[in-house]
N, C-alpha and C positions, 0 to 999 in steps of 0.2 A: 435704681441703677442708672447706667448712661443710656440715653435714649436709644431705638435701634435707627434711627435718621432725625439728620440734623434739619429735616424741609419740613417739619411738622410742628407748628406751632397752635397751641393749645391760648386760647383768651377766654377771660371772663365777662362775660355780657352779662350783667343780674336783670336788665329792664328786658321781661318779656318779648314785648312788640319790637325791639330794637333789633333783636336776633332775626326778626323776617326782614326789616329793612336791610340789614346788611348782606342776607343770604341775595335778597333782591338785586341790589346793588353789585354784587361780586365782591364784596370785599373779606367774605369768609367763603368756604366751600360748602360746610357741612354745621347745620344745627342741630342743638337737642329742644325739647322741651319749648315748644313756639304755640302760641294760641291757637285753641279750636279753630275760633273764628280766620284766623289767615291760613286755615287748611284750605279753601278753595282756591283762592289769590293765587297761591304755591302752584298749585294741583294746575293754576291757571299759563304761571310762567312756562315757557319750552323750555326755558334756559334750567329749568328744577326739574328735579325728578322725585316724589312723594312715594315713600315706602309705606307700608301699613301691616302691622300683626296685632294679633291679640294682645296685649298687655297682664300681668300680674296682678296690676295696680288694683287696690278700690277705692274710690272715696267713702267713707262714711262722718255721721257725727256721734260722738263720743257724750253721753249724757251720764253725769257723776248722779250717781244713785246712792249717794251718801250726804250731798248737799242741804246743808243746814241753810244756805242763803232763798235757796231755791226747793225748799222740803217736797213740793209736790212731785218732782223726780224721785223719789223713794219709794213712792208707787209704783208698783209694776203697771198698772191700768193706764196710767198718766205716759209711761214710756211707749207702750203700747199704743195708746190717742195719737201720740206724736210719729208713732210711724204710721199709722191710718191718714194723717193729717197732711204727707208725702206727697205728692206725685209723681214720681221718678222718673214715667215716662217724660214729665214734661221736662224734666231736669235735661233728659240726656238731648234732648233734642232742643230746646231756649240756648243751653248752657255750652254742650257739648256738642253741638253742633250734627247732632247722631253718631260723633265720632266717641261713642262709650252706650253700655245696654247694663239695666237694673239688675240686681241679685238679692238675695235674701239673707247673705250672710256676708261674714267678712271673707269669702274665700271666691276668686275670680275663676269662672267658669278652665277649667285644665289643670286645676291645683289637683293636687291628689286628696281627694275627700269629700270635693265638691257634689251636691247632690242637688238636681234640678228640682225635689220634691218641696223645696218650701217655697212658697210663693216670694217672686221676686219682687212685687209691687202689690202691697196692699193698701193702697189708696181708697178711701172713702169715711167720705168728711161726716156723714152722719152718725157711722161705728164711732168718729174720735168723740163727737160730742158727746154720745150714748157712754163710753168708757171715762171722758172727765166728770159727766155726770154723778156715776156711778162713786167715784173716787173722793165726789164733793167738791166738783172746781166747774161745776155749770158755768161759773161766770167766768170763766179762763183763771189765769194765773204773767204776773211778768217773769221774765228768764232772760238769760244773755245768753249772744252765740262769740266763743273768740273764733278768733281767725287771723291767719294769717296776712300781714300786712303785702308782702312779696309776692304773693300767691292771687295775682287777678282772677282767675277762674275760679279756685276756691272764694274769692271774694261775690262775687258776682251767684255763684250757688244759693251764697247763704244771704243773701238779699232775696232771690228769688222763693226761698226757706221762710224767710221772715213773713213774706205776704199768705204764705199758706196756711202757717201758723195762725195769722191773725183772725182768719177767714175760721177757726176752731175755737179763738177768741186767746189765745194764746198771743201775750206783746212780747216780744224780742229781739231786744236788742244789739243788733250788730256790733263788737267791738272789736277793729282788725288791729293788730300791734305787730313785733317784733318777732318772727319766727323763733328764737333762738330766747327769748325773752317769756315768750308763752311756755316753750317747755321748761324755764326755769320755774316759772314759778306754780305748773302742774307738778312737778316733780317734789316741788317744797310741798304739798299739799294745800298748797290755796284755792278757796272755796271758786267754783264754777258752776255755770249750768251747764252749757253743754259747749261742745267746739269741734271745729272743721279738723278732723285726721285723714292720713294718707295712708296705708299700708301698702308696700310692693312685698309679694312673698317671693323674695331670692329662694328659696329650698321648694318650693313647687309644692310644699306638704302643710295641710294641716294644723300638725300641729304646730309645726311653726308661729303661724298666724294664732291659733286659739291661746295658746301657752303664754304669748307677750301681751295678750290683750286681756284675756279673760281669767288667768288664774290669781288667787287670791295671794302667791308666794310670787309672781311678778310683779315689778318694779316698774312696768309700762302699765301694771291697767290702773288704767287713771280713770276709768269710770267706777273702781273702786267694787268693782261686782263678787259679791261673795253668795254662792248658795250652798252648802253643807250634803244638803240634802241629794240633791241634784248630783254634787261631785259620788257623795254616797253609790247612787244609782248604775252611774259609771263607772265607779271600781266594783259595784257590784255584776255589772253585766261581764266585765275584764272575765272575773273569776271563772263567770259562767260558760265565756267562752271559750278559755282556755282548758275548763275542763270538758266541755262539748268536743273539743277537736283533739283531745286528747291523743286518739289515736294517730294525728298526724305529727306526732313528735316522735321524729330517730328512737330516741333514746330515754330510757324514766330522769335522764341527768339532764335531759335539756326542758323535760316535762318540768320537772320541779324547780328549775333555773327561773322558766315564766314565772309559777304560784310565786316564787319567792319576790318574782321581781313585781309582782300586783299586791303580793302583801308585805312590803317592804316598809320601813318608820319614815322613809321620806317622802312628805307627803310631795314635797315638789316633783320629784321623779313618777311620782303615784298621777298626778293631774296631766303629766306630758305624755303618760304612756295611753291616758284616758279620756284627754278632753275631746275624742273625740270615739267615735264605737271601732275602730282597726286595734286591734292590739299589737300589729305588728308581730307577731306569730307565725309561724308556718301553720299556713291551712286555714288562718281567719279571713273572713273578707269583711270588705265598709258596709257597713248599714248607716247610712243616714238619719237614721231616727234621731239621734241625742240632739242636733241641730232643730229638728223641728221640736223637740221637748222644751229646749233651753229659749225660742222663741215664742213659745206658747206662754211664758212663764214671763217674759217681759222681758228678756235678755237685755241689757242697757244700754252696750255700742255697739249693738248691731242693727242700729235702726237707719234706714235711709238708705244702705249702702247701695252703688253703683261699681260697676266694673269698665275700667278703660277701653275701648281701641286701641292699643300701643302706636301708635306712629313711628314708627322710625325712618329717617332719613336722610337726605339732601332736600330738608323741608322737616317736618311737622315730629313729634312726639308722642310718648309715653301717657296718655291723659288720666288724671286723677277725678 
């Protein structure tokens, strides 16, 4: 529609660092999305004022657990190695400037489901050797990370990824390309190892995030994760707690509304209402278990992941 004021002009800066120069300068008012690293600078000017909240955001890497280029990802021990092989502390603080803190899953601390019970940093380089060992890749293994060409800080992550990697004996190789070019040809199904993704959870929930990333009827999980078993366990719990809480249903119509809807033929609606332990029920509450279940078992893109600082400002950003 027509705008509500015509003194508002909207520009496009794609070059990171150009958006501090100009906020510097005065030649814009107000940025999004500006490097960690010029968060002091900013914080430095009078002339700026640096807002700061928690962010949505997390960064993680996305490791295809299907790959025929890179087979030793099929292993769960091997995906596992590779989050041992992390150090996220160092990430947030090299990378992020401390403006972002580790998690253990895809979901940023205030999401609804979030459970502080899994470890958020399981760094330790002699568990990864002890698990590539185990898997038969004592002697490492090569891989690629893509990444985004646009995306300096994501850049710069996965450089710093690469060396810790190596240090497990693990080569990996940095490949940054076209943002917009990477998701085409993830979506075609071309073969990968692993790659720098971003999730911001808009709906503050869950399942939001698990449903686009981790179900086997989504079109985004591109790390290709399927357990049977696993999903089994969670429509299996669904049942049990809808019949557990039985008594907190009004009515036996809305009682048998849930069964119907946990034993329902679509399995997609079956994994949204499940991928996580909430049934969304009157009367259930989150149990965080299934997160640490689904990590124990080598969960695939849920390794590494980090959760933002949000920056928002007259100065700094949203940090992935």
């Amino acid at each position: 529609g027509t705008p509500k004021t015509k003194y508002l002009e909207m520009r496009v800066v794609p070059e990171t660092s150009q958006r501090s120069v100009l906020l510097e300068t005065g030649e814009i008012d107000f940025a999004y999305d500006v490097l960690p690293s010029d968060v002091e600078r900013l914080n430095g000017n009078e002339n700026l004022q640096v807002l700061e909240d928690v962010s949505f955001k997390t960064f993680y890497l996305t490791l295809n657990c299907t790959s025929e280029d890179t087979p030793a990802l099929q292993d769960a021990r091997v995906r596992m190695a590779i989050e041992c092989a992390i150090d996220k502390d160092t990430l947030c603080d090299a990378v992020m400037y401390g403006y972002a803190e580790p998690i253990g899953t895809l979901l940023a601390p205030g999401v609804f489901g979030y459970s502080e019970s899994v470890p958020a940093n399981t760094y330790d380089v002699e568990r990864a050797k002890e698990l590539l060992a185990e898997a038969g890749y004592a002697d490492g293994f090569s891989m690629s990370i893509w990444v985004q060409s646009s995306d300096q800080t994501r850049q710069e992550a996965c450089i710093v990824i690469q060396d810790m990697l190596r240090e497990v004996g693990i080569e990996a190789s940095v490949e940054p390309m076209d943002s917009q070019v990477m998701d085409d040809r993830m979506v075609k199904g071309e073969d990968f190892g692993m790659s720098s993704s971003m999730w911001y959870n808009l709906m503050g929930d869950a399942d939001y995030a698990y449903y686009s990333n981790i179900s086997p009827e989504s079109t985004s999980n591109f790390a290709h994760y399927n357990n049977p078993e696993l999903l089994q366990e969670l429509l299996d719990a669904e049942l049990a707690e809808i019949q557990q809480n039985r008594s907190s249903y009004k009515t036996e119509e809305e009682y048998q509304t849930a069964l119907d809807k946990a034993l329902g033929n679509a399995q997609n609606q079956q994994w949204r209402n499940k991928c996580y332990q909430d049934t969304y029920e009157p009367g259930s509450t989150y149990k965080p278990i299934t997160l640490a279940m689904a990590l124990e078992e080598g969960l695939g893109n849920m390794n590494s992941t980090f959760n933002c600082t949000g920056v928002v400002q007259v100065g700094p950003w949203p940090i992935h």
